[in-house]
C-alpha positions, 0 to 999 in steps of 0.5 A, a space after each residue: 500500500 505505497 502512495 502515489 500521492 498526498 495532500 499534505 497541506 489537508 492534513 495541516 489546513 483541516 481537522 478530518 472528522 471521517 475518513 472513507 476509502 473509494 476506488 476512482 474511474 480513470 483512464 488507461 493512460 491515467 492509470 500509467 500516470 498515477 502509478 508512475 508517481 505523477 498525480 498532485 492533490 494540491 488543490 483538489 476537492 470532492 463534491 457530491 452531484 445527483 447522489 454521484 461523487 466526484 474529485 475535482 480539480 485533481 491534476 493528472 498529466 499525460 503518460 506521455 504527452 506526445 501520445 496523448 489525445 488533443 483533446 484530453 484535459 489533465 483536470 477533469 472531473 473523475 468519478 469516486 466508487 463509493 457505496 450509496 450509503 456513503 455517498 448519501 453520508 457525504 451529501 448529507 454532511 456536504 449541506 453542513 456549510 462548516 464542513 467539507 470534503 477533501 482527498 486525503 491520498 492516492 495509493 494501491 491496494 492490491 491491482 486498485 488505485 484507491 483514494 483516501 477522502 475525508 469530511 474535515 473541518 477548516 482550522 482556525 489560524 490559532 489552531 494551526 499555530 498550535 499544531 506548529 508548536 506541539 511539531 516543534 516540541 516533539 521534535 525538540 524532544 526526540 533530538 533530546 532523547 537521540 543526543 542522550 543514547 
């Protein structure tokens, strides 16, 4: 279960409040693309339409540009495979206008490429200043440990 790719700046931006796992609906050459590492979350999203759930704004460029169809849009909308009871939880909580839903990673789990979503809330700049001081503690704290053995 190796990583293709991860939205770190969720994890820092946002308190994940429920995590789920869905399976994505790519193209052959996409599927070459992710696995050859070249997927980036920043900036994407998830929103839930017609009782359908899809990534959006997730960048996945060509396998090889050179090969690839003119009309072929790294950035379309891709369609998540969850179960209808999960997608009717996400669009519940999707009216919650506190809330909101994000791509936490991209990894495989056997021969399927998996995406990590999460329902998160945003975190208030003095939360984020806390999440920067308790980091830096612990690390302060494990070069303490290290420098004594």
């Amino acid at each position: 279960m190796s990583p293709y790719a991860e939205n770190r700046k969720a994890r820092f931006n946002y308190e994940i409040l429920e995590k789920y796992e869905a399976g994505i609906e790519l193209l052959g050459t996409e599927v070459k693309s992710v696995r050859g590492g070249q997927m980036s979350l920043e900036g994407a999203f998830v929103i839930v339409r017609g009782g359908e759930v899809y990534l959006i704004n997730a960048n996945i460029p060509p396998y090889q540009a050179k090969n690839a169809p003119k009309d072929y849009d790294p950035l379309r909308n891709r369609k998540l495979l969850l179960t209808k009871k999960e997608s009717a939880g996400l669009a519940g909580s999707e009216k919650n206008k506190s809330l909101t839903i994000v791509p936490i990673s991209v990894y495989n789990k056997g021969r399927k490429i998996k995406v990590e979503i999460a329902l998160v809330k945003g975190k208030k700049k003095f939360d984020k200043r806390e999440t920067l001081k308790k980091r830096d503690t612990d690390r302060e704290i494990r070069r303490e440990i290290r420098g004594k053995e």
